[in-house]
N, C-alpha and C positions, 0 to 999 in steps of 0.2 A: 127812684127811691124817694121816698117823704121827708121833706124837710124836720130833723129832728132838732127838738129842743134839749142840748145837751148840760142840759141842766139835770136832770134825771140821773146822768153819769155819777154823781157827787155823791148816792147814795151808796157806790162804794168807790169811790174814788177820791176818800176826804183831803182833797190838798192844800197848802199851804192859806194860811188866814190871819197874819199878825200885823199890826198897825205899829208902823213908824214913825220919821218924820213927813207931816203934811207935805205931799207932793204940789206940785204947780207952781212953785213961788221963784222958779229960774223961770229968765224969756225963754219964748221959742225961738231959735236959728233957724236959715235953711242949714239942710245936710249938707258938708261941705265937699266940696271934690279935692282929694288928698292927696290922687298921685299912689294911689293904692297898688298892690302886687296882685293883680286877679289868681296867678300861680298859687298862691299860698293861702288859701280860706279856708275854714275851717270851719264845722258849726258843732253846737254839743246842748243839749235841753235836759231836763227831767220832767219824768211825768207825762204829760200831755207833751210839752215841748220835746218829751224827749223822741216820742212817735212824729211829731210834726220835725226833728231833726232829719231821722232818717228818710221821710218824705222827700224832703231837701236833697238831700245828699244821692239820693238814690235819680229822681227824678232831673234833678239837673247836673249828674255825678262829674260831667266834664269841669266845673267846674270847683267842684270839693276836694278837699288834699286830706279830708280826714272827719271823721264822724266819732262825738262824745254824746253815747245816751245811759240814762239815770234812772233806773227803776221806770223802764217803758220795754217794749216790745220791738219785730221786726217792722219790716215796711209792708203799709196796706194794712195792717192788723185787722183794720175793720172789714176788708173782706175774705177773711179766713174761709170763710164758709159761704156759700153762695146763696141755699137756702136760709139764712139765716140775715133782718136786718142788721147795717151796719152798727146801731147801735147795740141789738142783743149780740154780738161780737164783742163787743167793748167792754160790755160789762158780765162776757163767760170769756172766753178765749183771748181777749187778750189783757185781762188783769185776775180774773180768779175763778179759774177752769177747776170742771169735779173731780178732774185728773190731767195727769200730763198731757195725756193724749187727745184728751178734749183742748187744750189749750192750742195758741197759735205757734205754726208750724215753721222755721227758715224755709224746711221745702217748697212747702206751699207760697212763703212768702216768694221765693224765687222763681217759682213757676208764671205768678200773676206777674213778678216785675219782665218776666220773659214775656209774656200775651202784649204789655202794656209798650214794649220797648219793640216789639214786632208791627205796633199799628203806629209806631211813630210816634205815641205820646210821650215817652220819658225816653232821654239820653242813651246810646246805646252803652249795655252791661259793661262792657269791656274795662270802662274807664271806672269801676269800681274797685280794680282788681290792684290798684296802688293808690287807695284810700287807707290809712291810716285809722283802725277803729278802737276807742277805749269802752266799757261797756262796764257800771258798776250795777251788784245786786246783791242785796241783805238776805241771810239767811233765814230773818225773821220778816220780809216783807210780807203783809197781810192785805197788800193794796193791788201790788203787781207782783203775783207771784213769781220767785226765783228762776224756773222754769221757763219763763214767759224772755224773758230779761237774756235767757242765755242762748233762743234763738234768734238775737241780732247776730251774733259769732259766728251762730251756725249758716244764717243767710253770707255771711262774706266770706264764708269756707269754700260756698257754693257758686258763690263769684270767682273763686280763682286769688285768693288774698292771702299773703304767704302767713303761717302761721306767727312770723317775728313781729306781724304789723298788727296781730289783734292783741288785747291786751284785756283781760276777763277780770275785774275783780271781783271775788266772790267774798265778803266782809260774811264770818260765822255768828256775827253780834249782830250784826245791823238791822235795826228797820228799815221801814221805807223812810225816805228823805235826803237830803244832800248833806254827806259826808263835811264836816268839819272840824275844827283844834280849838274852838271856842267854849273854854271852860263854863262860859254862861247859857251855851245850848242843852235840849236837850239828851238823854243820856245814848247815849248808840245804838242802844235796843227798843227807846221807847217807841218808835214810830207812831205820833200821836204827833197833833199840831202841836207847833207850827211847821214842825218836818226839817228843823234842821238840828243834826244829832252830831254828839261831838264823838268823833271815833278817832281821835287823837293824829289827824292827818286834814289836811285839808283838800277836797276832792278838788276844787279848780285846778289847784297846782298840778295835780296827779295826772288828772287827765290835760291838759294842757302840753305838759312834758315828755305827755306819748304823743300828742298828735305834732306838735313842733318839737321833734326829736335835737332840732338844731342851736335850741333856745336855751341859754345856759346860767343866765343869770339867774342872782337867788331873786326871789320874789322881795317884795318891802311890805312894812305894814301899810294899812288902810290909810292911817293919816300921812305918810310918809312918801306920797305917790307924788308927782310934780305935774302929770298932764292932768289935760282940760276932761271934766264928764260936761257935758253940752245936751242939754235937752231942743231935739232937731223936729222937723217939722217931715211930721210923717205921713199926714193927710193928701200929700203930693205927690207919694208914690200908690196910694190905694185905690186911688179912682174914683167916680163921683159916689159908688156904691158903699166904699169903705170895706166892705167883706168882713164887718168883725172885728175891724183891725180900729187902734184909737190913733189920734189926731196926731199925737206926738209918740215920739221915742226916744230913746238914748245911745250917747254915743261918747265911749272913753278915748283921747288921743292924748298918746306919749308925745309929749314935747320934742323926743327925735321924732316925729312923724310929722310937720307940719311941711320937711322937706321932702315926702314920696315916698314911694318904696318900701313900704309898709307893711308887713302881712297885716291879715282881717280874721278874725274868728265870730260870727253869730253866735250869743246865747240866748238861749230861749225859755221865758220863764215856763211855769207850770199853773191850773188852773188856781183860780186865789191867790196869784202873785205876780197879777201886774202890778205897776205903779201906782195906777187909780185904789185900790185894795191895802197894797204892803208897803206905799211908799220905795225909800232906796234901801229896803233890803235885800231885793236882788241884784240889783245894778250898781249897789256901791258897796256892799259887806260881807260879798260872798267869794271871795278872791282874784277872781277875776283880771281885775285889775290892779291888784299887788303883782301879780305874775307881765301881765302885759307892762307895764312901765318902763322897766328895766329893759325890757326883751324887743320894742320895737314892733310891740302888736298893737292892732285896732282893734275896738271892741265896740261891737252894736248891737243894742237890744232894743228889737224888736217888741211892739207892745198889743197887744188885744186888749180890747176895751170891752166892759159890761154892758150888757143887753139884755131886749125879753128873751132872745134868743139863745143868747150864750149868756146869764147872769154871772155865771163863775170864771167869765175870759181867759177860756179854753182855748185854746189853738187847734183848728179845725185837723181833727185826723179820724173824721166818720162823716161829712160829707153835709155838716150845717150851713156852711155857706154858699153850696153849688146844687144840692138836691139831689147829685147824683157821684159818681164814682169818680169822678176829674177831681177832685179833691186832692187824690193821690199824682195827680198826672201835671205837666208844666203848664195845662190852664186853669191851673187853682187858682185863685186869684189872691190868695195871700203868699204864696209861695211865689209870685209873679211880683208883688208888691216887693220884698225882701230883696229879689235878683234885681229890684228896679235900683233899690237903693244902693248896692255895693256895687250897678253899674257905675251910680254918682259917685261911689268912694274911689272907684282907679281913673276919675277924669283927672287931666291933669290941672292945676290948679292955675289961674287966671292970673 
């Protein structure tokens, strides 16, 4: 496959673009080893991230307790169709197909994670089948069509995933964007930058509270959190290549967390919302981490940096940083990057 410049994606894939506070101006740390709970991880994206979640989840599944995706598709999207490149994939079948059935398939989805899990590359299936999955999708999305969004469900029906552990919301207002209660976003239907629409619920919490069914505290507000955000040094899990991925990351820890035992949940932004772009509006005011504080979670996010390559630091889920179809498999090397890092979070600490 030819190295695609997925910048061409943006022409329907308009996502997130708003300027916050100037990013850089915290030191870099190393990532810290926490004494982390590898049992309990979790990861959840939208958008881009939210395809590059189920990547994760699916490819390394032994290790996920539960998958949150946001107005994205199932796993592999980009090779829905064999004759077709991974990116004309992307931008018909799996964001805005002439019809349903042109669109991306669960079946299909499960059939390639079968091919893929049969030669060894990705985790075997089984361990998907007590994954935890939340899956939000607007009835007004015009980016990633509703359709598109509601075979993640259908691929973990196909796994074997009882129906009590999916958890479908289908929002009749919504556009595309992350659901939120902030009277100063967007309105629920606009789906138009910046992509965060207030539909009078806050989606971190939601999906959060299905994937840690056991987490019970109320969430706190934004300024009202007491752990550390720690901007860590991410350059060290990437490789001399980087694959895409930027120098640094972020990383939320609850104050109970510096002794161990911690669950972890990956969030993962979406194109036009890494830090270098939107500053902390993903990683500090998207809820997140109101929910984790109280609750005794780790939160890391994972960052893609701007390139000729990737200008809109996209998280690879068609195949820009490998050339070829391992993109979706565990020698992606960003998906290898990320497993590096939440190795470091369950060391125990020195």
């Amino acid at each position: 496959m030819k190295r695609m410049a997925g910048l061409s994606i943006l022409c329907c894939f308009p996502f997130l673009g708003v300027m916050a506070q100037p990013p850089g101006q915290q030191a870099v740390v190393p990532l810290p080893a926490l004494g982390a709970d590898m049992k309990r991880v979790t990861v959840s994206g939208i958008d881009a991230g939210g395809f590059m979640a189920g990547q994760l989840a699916t490819a390394f599944s032994r290790h996920f307790r539960g998958i949150g995706v946001i107005g994205a598709g199932p796993y592999f999207c980009a090779g829905t169709y064999s004759a077709r490149s991974t990116l004309e994939n992307v931008v018909t079948a799996c964001t805005a197909p002439a019809s349903p059935a042109l669109g991306a398939g669960g079946d299909i989805a499960w059939q390639k994670a079968r091919e893929f899990a049969a030669g060894g590359q990705i985790d075997p299936l089984a361990h998907l089948r007590r994954q935890r999955v939340y899956v939000f999708s607007g009835a007004g999305d015009r980016v990633v069509a509703p359709e598109v969004s509601a075979q993640v469900a259908r691929f973990y029906r196909l796994a074997g995933a009882a129906p009590a552990q999916i958890q479908h919301a289908r929002h009749l207002r919504a556009g595309h964007g992350f659901a939120t209660d902030n009277p100063d976003d967007l309105p629920c239907d606009a789906g138009k930058a910046p992509f965060f629409i207030n539909c009078g619920f806050n989606g971190a919490h939601e999906l959060l509270r299905h994937l840690h069914p056991g987490m019970r505290r109320a969430p706190v507000a934004t300024g009202a959190v007491t752990g550390k955000l720690l901007r860590v040094d991410q350059a060290a899990f990437a490789g001399a290549a980087q694959a895409g991925m930027d120098a640094t990351a972020y990383l939320f820890v609850p104050k109970a967390c510096t002794g161990g035992k911690c669950a972890v949940h990956v969030a993962l932004h979406g194109c036009q919302q890494a830090a270098s772009q939107v500053a902390g509006r993903f990683y500090q005011h998207l809820g997140y981490n109101g929910f984790a504080d109280p609750n005794r979670l780790i939160v890391l996010y994972p960052q893609v940096r701007v390139s000729r390559e990737n200008p809109q630091a996209c998280w690879d889920f068609w195949g820009y940083s490998t050339g070829d179809t391992s993109f979706a498999t565990r020698a992606a090397p960003q998906m290898r990057a990320i497993m590096a890092m939440l190795d470091r979070l369950q060391q125990r600490r020195k």
